[in-house]
C-alpha positions in Angstrom: 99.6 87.4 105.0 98.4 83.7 105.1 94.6 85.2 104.5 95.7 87.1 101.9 98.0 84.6 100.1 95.5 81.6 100.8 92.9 83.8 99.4 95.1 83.9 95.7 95.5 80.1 96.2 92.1 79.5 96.1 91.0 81.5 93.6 93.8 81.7 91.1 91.9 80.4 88.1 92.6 81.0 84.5 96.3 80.5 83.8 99.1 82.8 84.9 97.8 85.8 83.1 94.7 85.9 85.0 97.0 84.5 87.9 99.5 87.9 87.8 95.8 89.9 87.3 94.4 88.5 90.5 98.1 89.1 92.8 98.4 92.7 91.1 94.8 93.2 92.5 95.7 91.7 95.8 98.9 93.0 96.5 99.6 96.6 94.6 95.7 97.7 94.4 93.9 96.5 97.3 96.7 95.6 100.4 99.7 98.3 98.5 102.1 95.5 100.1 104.0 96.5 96.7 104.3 99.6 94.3 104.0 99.0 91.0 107.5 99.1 90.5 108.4 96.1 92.9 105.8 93.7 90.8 106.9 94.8 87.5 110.4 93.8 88.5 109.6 90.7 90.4 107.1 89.9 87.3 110.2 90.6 85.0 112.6 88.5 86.7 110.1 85.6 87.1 109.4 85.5 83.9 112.8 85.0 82.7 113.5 82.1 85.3 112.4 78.4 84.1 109.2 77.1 85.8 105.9 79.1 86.4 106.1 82.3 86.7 102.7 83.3 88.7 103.9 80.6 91.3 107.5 82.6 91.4 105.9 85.8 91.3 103.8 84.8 94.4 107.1 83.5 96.3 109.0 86.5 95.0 106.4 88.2 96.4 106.3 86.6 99.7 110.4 87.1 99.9 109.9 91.1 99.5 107.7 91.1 102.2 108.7 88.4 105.1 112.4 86.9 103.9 112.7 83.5 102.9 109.6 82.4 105.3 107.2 84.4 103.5 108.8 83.0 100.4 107.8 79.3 101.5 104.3 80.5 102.8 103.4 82.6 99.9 104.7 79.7 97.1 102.9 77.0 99.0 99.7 78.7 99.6 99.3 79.3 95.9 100.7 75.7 94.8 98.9 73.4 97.2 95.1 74.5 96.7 95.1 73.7 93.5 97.2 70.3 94.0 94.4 69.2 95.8 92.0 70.1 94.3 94.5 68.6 90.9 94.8 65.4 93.1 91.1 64.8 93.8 89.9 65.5 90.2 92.3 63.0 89.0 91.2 60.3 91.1 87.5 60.6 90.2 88.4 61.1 86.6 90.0 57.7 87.1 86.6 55.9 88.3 84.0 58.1 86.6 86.0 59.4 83.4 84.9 63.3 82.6 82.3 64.5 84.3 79.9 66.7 82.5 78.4 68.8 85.6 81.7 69.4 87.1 83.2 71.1 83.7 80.1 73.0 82.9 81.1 74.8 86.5 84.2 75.5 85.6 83.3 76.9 82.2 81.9 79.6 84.5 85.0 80.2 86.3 87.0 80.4 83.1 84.9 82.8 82.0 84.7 85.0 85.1 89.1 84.5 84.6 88.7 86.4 81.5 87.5 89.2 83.2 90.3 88.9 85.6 92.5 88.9 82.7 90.7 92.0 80.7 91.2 94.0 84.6 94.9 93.2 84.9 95.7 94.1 81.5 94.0 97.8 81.4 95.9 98.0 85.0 99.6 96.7 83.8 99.5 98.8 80.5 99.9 102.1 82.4 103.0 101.4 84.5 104.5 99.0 82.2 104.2 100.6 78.9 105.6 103.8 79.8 107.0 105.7 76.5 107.0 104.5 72.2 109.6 102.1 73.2 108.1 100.3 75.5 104.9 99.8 73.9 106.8 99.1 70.9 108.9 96.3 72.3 105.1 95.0 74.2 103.2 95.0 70.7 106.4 93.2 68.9 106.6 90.5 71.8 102.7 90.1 71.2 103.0 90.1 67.4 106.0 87.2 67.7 104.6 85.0 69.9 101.0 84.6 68.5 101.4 85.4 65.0 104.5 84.1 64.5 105.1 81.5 66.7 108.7 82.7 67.8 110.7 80.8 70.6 110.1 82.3 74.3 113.5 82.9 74.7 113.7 84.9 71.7 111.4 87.3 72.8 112.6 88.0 76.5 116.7 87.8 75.0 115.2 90.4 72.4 113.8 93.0 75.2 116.9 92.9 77.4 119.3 93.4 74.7 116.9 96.7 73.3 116.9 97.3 77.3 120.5 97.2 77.4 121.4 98.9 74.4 119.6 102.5 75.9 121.8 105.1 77.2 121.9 105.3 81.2 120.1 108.1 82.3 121.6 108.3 85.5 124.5 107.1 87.6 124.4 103.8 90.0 122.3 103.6 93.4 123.9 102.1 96.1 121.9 99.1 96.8 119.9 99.1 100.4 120.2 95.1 99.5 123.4 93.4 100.1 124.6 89.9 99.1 127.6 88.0 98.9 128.8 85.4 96.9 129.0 82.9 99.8 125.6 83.7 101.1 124.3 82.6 97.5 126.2 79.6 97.3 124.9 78.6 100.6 121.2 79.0 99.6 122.1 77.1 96.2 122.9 74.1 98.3 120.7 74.1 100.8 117.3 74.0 98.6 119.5 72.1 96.2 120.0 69.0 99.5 116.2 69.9 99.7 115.6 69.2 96.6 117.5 66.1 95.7 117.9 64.4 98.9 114.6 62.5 98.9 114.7 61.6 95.2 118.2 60.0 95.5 116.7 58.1 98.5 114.1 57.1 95.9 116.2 56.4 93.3 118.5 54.0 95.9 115.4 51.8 97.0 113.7 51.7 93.8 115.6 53.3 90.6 113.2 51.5 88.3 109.8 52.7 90.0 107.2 54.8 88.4 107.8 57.2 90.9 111.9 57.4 90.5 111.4 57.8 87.0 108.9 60.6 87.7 110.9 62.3 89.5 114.1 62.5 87.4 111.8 63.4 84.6 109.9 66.0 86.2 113.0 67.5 88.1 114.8 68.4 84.4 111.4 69.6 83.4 111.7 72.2 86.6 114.9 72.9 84.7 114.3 73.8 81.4 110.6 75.0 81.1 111.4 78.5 80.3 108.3 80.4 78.8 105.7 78.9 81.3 103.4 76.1 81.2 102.6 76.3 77.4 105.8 76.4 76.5 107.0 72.7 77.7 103.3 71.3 77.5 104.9 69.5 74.3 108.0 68.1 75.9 106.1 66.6 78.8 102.9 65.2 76.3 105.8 63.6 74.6 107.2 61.6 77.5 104.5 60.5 79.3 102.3 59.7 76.4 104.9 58.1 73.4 108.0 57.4 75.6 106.3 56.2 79.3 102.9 55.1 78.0 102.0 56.6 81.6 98.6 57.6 79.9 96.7 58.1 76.7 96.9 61.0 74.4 93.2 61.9 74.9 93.9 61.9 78.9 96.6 64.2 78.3 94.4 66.5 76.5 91.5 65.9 79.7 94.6 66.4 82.2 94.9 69.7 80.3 91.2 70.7 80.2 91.4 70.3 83.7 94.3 71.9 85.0 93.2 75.0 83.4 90.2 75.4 85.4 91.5 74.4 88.3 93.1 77.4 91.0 96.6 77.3 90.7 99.4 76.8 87.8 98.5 75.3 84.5 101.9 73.0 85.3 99.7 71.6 87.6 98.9 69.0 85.0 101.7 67.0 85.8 100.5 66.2 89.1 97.7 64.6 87.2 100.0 63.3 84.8 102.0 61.3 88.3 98.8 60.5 89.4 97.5 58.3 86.1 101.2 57.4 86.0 101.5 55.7 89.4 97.8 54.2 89.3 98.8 51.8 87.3 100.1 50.0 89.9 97.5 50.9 92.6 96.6 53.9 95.0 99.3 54.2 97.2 101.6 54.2 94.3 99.2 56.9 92.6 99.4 59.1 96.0 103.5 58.6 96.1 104.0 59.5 92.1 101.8 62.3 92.4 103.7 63.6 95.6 107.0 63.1 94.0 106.0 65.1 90.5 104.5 67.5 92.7 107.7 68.0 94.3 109.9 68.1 91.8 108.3 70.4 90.1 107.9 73.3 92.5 111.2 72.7 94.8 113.1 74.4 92.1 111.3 77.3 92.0 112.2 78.1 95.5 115.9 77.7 94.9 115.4 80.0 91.8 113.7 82.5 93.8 115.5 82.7 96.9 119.0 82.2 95.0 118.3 84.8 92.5 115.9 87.5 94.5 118.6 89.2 96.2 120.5 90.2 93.5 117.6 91.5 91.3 117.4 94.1 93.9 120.4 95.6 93.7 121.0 95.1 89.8 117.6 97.1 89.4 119.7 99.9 91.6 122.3 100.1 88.0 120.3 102.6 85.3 121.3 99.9 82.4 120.2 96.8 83.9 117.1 98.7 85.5 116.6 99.7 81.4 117.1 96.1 80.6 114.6 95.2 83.1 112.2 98.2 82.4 112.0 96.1 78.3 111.5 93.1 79.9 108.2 94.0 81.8 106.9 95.6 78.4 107.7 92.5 76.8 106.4 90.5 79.6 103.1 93.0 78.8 103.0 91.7 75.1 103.3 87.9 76.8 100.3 88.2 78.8 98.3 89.5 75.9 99.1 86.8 74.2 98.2 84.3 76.9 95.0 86.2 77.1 93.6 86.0 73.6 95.0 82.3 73.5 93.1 81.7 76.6 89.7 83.5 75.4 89.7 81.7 72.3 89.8 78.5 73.9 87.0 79.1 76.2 84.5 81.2 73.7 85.2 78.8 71.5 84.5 74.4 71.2 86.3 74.2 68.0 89.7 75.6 67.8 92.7 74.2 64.5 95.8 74.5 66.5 97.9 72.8 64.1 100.5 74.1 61.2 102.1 77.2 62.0 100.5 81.1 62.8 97.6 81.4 65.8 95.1 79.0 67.1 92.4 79.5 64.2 88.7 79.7 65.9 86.0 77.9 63.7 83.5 81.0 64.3 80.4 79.1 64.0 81.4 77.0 67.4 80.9 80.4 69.3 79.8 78.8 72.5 77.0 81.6 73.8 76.6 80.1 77.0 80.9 80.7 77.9 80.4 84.2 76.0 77.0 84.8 78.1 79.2 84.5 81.3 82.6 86.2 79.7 80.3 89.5 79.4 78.4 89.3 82.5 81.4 88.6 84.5 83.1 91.8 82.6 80.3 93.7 83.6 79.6 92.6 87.3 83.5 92.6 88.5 84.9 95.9 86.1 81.6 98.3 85.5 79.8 97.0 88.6 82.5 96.3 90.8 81.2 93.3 92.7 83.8 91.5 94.6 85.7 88.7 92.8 85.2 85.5 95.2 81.2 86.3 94.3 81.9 86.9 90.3 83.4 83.5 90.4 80.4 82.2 92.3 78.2 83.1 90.2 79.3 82.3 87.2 80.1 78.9 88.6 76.6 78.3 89.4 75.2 80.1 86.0 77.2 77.1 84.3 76.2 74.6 86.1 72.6 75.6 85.9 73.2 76.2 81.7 74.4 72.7 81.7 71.1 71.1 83.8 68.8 73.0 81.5 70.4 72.1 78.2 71.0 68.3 79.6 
């Protein structure tokens, strides 16, 4: 298990879409630790929980499999990979600003992620877009969220209540899963006393420190970021650039560039966002900031998990909620597209208008052919090929870093 979860850590590039590709792959395809069933539900319920769902999905994951253990081991072998690697690419951004050779690699690995993405998709469409409806309620969710810009919420509330509103086929399963209320309430406050009891320490000794601030901040970010990392990338560009001042609007938009092709979650950017916040007043207050945001932001995610979990296995067991669920995955389908073709046109493209309302608008003559070079060979040496993926990535890696030493 920690071979097999380290292994997602470490190469979980490309945002949660190619994130959920690379843990189907892992888990239902290659290892069959879950059936298709299991990760559509867990993807379902994650989804619908605030915070990132590729990180949930991989602790949900780890729950299924080895209880509340596996649930730790699986979120923090996805998370902290990527943290440092977040954590060391802030610090040299700090002394050396961007660094050219370094994101012409990474252009590589984003576009070897697209052919993650393009594999998970063709996989998910079979088992979650089973009958008109459901592909009805996946190609409305993709239609609302990149053409028209609809609230996340409205699309997931939108699925369950179609979900919902479907006869029950059959009668109720009796759950193999119990819980009680008291059990629950005792997980709530545990990982709740885990979760606040070092910030309140922080907050005694120091209420007006970068790093207590950070960590209220952060903490109600964990709290509200329904819809994923895109989703509140507004809310937190807000704070920390007009409100804290903790950095620059064009470091925000580097902090971004980097998070996304870094392994990991694309939320990662606030530990670079703690990291230029606490630097202002040195390292060790960089390293503490950073550790606090990183905390606050993925302690939550366990409580959500662990609290919530249980009961998603025996409301799947009722026909109407199992329905509801059922909408959400197709709808959870039409989200990943989405994330997907935002995610390609970002990387095939250097110029993208992102303002005003609709889709990101591509200027077609900034077709990068180096990033669409790698996009196809990586589609064909990972789908038609079916090289392994640690040596699609390495490859492509190296073919961008070479492009970038010739054209240099």
């Amino acid at each position: 298990m920690c071979r097999a979860f380290g292994r997602i850590g470490l190469l979980s590039f490309g945002g949660p879409a190619a994130q959920i590709g690379l843990m189907h792959q892992e888990l239902v395809a290659r290892r069959k630790w879950l059936d298709e069933d299991a990760f559509l539900r867990g993807l379902g319920f994650c989804t619908l929980l605030p915070g990132p769902e590729a990180m949930q999905l991989a602790t949900y994951a780890g729950w299924r499999m080895r209880g509340t253990a596996g649930g730790i081991l699986a979120g923090l072998l996805f998370v902290v990979p990527g943290a440092i690697v977040m954590v060391a690419l802030a610090a040299a951004y700090l002394v050396w600003g961007r660094l050219p050779g370094v994101e012409a690699a990474f252009l590589g690995v984003k576009a070897a992620a697209l052919a993650i993405v393009a594999g998970a998709l063709w996989k998910l469409r079979a088992k979650a877009l089973r009958g008109p409806l459901a592909i009805l309620v996946a190609g409305g969710a993709f239609l609302g969220l990149f053409l028209f810009d609809l609230p996340f919420w409205v699309v997931l509330v939108g699925a369950l209540l179609i979900g919902l509103g479907r006869p029950a086929e059959q009668a109720d399963i009796p759950s193999k899963v119990t819980t009680t209320s008291s059990g629950t309430l005792t997980t709530v406050c545990c990982w709740m006393v885990i979760w606040w009891a070092p910030l309140l320490v922080l907050f005694a000794l120091a209420p007006d420190s970068v790093p207590a601030q950070a960590g209220l901040f952060f903490s109600w970010l964990a709290t509200v970021s329904f819809g994923g990392a895109y989703a509140v990338l507004a809310a937190l560009a807000q704070n920390a650039v007009e409100v804290q001042g903790w950095l620059t609007a064009d470091q925000m938009i580097d902090g971004l560039g980097l998070a996304e092709t870094t392994p990991g979650p694309l939320i990662l950017v606030t530990v670079f966002t703690g990291w230029l916040a606490g630097a202002q007043g040195g390292w060790p207050l960089a390293v503490l900031t950073a550790g606090v945001t990183l905390w606050a932001t993925f302690v939550p995610c366990f409580l959500w998990i662990f609290a919530g979990a249980p009961h998603l296995e025996r409301l799947t067991t009722m026909p109407r909620l199992r329905n509801a669920l059922d909408m959400v995955s197709a709808a959870v389908a039409g989200v990943i597209a989405n994330l997907s073709l935002w995610f390609a046109i970002h990387v095939l493209f250097t110029r993208v208008d992102q303002g005003g309302f609709g889709p990101p608008r591509p200027d077609l003559y900034s077709l990068d052919p180096v990033a669409t070079g790698l996009a196809v060979f990586a589609i064909g040496w990972l789908l038609i090929i079916r090289r392994g993926l640690l040596e699609t990535l390495a490859i492509c890696a190296a073919l961008g870093g070479a492009a970038h030493l010739v054209s240099g």
